[in-house]
C-alpha positions in Angstrom: 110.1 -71.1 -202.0 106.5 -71.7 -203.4 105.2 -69.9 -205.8 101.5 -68.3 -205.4 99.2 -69.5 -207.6 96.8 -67.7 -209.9 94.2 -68.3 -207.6 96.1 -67.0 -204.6 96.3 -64.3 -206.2 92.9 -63.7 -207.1 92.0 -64.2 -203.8 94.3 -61.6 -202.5 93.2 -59.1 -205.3 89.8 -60.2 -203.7 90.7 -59.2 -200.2 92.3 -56.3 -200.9 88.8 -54.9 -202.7 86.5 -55.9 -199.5 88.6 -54.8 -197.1 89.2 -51.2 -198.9 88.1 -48.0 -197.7 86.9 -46.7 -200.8 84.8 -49.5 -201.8 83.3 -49.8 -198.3 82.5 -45.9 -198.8 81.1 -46.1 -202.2 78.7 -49.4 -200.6 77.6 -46.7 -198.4 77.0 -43.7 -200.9 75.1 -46.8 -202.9 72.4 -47.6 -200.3 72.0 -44.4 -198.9 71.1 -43.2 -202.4 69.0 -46.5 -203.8 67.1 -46.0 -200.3 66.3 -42.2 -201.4 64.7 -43.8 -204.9 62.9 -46.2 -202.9 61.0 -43.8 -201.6 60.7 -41.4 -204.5 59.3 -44.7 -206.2 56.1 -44.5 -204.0 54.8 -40.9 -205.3 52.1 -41.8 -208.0 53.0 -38.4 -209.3 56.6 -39.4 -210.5 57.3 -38.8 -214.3 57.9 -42.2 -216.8 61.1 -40.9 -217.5 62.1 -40.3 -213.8 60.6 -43.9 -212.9 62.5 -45.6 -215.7 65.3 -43.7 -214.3 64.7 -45.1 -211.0 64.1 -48.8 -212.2 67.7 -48.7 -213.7 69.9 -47.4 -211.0 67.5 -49.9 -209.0 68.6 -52.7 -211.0 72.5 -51.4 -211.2 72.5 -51.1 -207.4 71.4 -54.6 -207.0 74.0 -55.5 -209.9 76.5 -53.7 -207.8 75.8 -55.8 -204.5 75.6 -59.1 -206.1 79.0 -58.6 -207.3 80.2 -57.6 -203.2 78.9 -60.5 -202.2 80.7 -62.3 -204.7 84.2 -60.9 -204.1 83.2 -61.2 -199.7 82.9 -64.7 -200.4 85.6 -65.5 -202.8 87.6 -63.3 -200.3 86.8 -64.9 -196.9 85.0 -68.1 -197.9 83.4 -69.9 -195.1 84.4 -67.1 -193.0 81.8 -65.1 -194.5 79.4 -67.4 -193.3 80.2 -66.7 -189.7 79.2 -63.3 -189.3 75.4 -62.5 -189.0 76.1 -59.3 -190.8 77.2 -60.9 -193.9 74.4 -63.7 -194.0 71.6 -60.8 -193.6 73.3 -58.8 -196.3 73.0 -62.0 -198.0 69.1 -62.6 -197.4 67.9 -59.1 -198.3 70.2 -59.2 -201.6 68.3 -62.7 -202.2 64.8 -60.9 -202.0 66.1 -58.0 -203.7 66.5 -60.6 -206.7 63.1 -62.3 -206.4 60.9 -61.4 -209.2 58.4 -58.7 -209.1 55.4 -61.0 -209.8 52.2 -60.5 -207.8 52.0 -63.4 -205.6 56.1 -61.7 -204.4 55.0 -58.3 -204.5 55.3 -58.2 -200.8 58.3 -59.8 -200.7 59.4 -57.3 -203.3 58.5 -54.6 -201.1 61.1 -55.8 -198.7 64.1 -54.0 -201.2 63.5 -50.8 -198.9 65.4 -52.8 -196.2 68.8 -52.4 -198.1 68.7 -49.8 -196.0 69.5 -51.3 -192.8 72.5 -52.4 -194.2 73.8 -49.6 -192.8 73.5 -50.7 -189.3 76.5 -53.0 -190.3 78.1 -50.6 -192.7 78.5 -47.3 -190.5 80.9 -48.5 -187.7 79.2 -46.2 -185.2 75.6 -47.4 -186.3 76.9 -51.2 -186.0 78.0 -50.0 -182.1 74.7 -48.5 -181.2 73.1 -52.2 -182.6 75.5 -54.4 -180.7 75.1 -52.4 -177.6 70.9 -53.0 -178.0 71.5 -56.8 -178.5 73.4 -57.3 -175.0 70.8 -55.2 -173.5 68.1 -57.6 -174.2 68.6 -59.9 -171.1 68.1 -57.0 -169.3 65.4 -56.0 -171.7 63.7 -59.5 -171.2 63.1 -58.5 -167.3 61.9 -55.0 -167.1 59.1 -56.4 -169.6 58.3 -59.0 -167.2 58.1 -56.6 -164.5 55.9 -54.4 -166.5 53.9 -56.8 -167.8 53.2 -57.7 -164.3 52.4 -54.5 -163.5 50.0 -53.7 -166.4 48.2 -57.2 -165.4 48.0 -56.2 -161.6 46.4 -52.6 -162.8 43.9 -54.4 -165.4 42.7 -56.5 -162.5 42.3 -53.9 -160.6 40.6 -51.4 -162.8 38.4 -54.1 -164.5 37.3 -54.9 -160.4 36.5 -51.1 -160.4 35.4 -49.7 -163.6 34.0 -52.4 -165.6 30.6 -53.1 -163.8 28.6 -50.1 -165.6 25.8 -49.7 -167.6 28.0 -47.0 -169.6 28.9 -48.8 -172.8 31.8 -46.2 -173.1 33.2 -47.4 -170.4 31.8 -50.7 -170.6 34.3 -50.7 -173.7 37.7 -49.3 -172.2 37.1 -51.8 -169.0 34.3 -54.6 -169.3 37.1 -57.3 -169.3 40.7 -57.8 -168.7 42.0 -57.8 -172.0 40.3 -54.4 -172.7 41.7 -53.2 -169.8 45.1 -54.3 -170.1 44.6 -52.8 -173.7 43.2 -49.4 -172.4 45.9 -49.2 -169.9 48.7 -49.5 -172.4 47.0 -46.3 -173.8 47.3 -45.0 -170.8 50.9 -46.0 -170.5 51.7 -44.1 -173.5 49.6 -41.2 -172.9 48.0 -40.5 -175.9 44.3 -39.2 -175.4 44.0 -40.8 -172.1 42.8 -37.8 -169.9 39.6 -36.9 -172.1 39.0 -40.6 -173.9 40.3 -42.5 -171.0 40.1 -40.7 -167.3 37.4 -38.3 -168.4 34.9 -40.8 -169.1 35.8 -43.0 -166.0 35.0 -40.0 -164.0 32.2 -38.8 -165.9 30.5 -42.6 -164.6 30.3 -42.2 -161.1 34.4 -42.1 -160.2 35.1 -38.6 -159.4 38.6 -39.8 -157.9 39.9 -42.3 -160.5 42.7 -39.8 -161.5 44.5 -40.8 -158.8 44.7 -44.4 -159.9 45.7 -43.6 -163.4 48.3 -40.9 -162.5 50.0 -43.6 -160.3 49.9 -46.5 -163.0 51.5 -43.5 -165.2 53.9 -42.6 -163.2 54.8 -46.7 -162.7 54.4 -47.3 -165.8 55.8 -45.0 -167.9 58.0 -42.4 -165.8 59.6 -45.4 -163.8 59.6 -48.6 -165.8 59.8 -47.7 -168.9 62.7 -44.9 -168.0 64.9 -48.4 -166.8 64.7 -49.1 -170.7 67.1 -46.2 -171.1 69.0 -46.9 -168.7 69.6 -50.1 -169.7 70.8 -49.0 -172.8 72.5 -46.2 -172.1 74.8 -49.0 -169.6 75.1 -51.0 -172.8 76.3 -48.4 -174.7 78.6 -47.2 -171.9 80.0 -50.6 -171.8 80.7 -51.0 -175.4 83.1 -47.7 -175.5 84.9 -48.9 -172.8 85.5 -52.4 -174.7 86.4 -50.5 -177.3 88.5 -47.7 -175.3 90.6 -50.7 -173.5 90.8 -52.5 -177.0 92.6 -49.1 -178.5 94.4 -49.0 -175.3 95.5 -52.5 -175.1 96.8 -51.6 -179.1 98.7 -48.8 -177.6 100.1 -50.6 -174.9 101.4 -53.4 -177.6 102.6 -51.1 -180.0 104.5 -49.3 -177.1 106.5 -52.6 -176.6 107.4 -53.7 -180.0 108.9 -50.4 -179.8 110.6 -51.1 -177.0 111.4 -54.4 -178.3 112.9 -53.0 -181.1 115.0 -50.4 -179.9 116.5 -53.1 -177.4 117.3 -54.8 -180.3 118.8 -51.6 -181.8 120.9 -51.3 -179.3 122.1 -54.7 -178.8 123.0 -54.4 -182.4 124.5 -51.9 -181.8 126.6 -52.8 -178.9 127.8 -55.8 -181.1 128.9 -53.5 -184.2 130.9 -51.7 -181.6 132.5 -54.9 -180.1 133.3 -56.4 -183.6 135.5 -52.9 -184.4 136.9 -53.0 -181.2 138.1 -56.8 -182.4 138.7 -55.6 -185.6 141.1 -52.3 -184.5 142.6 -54.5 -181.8 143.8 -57.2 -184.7 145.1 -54.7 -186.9 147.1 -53.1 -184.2 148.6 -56.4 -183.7 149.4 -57.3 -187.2 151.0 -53.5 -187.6 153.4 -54.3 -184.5 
C-alpha cells in the first residue's frame, strides 16, 4: 500500500477548499460587496475615513482572490488552464494588481469588472452566458441580414432625400454613411418622428412616413425580434442539456441500485445455500 505524501495531501486539502460550497458562497458575498465600494468610490462627496475604509477592504478583497487563485491552481494544476472561466478570473485579478500609476489609471479602472466574475460564479448567470455564446452563429446571420437591409434602405433614402438644398436634411441624408447612420436612429426609434421623419416631410416629402414605418417595422419589429428568438432557442436548449443530464443521473443511479440489490440478493441466496450445506452436514454427523 503507498503512502500519500505530504504534498498529496496538501493537494487534497486544496481541493477540498475550491470545490466547497461555503468558500464558493463567501467568493460571491466578496465581489458582490467589493463591486458595491467600487461604485461608492466614484462620489467626490465620500468622507476620508469612508474612502480609506474603502481602499482597505479593496486591497483585502484582492488579497483574498489572489490567494483562490492560488489554492485553484495548486488544486487543479494545468486543469485550471483549460477553462476560459478560470483564465479570465485570472486576467482581471492580474489588472486588479497593476499599480495605480497614471499612465495605468485606465487599466486601473478596469477593477470594476471583478464584477463579471459573477457570470461564472452564479450557476444560473454562467447558463444564461453559455446559452448567448452558442447563439452567436445564429447571431452572426441576422446581422448580415440586417446589415443588408440597413444598406438597401440607405441607398434608397440617400437616392430620395439627399438631393436638397435643406442642410437639415442635407445632414441626416447627403450620403450613405449619414444615411445608414440616420437609419440606425430610426431603427431604434429614439427622436426619429420629429428630428428624423418630420424634417424629411417638412422638405417637400409629404409621404415619406411610409418609407420609414416600413424600414421600422423590418428593422426593428421583425429582425431585430429574431434576436430574441434566437436566444430564447439557446436558452431553451441549454435546460434541456441540462434536464437530460439530471435525467441521465437518475437513470444511472436507478441502476446501481438495481445493481446492488441483485447483488443483495444473490448474496443472499448464497448465505441461504451455505446453511442449507451447513444444517445438512450436521444432520449427517448427528446420525
Amino acid at each position: 500500500m503507498v503512502r500519500p505524501t505530504p504534498s498529496d495531501g496538501s493537494h487534497n486539502k486544496a481541493l477540498q477548499i475550491v470545490e466547497n460550497e461555503t468558500f464558493k458562497a463567501v467568493i460571491t458575498t466578496l465581489i458582490v460587496l467589493n463591486a458595491i465600494t467600487l461604485g461608492l468610490e466614484t462620489y467626490d462627496g465620500l468622507p476620508d475615513m469612508a474612502r480609506r475604509a474603502i481602499h482597505a477592504f479593496d486591497i483585502f478583497v484582492v488579497g483574498v482572490f489572489v490567494i483562490e487563485l492560488t489554492l485553484k491552481i495548486f488544486a487543479w494544476r494545468l486543469s485550471f488552464f483549460r477553462s476560459g472561466w478560470n483564465i479570465f478570473d485570472l486576467v482581471i485579478v492580474i489588472i486588479s494588481l497593476l499599480p495605480g500609476a497614471r499612465p495605468l489609471q485606465v487599466l486601473r479602472s478596469l477593477r470594476v469588472l471583478r464584477v463579471l466574475r459573477l457570470l461564472h460564479v452564479v450557476p444560473m448567470m454562467r447558463r444564461i452566458v453559455e446559452a448567448l455564446f452558442s447563439a452567436l452563429p445564429g447571431m452572426g446571420a441576422i446581422l448580415a441580414v440586417l446589415g443588408v437591409l440597413v444598406y438597401a434602405s440607405a441607398v434608397m433614402a440617400t437616392s430620395m432625400y439627399g438631393n436638397t438644398e435643406n442642410e437639415e436634411v442635407q445632414a441626416l441624408f447627403g450620403d450613405l454613411p449619414a444615411s445608414a447612420f440616420t437609419l440606425f436612429q430610426v431603427m431604434t426609434m429614439d427622436g426619429w418622428r420629429n428630428e428624423v421623419v418630420q424634417k424629411v416631410m417638412d422638405d417637400g416629402h409629404p409621404f415619406a412616413w411610409v418609407f420609414f414605418l416600413c424600414f421600422i417595422f423590418l428593422a426593428s419589429f421583425a429582425v431585430l425580434n429574431l434576436f430574441i428568438a434566437l436566444i430564447v432557442e439557446a436558452l431553451q436548449a441549454d435546460q434541456e442539456e441540462a434536464i437530460e443530464q439530471i435525467e441521465d443521473a437518475q437513470e444511472e443511479s436507478h441502476r446501481d441500485l438495481q445493481t446492488m440489490l441483485a447483488m443483495m440478493k444473490e448474496l443472499k441466496d448464497e448465505v441461504r445455500q451455505l446453511r442449507a450445506e451447513r444444517d445438512g452436514s450436521n444432520n449427517e454427523g448427528g446420525t
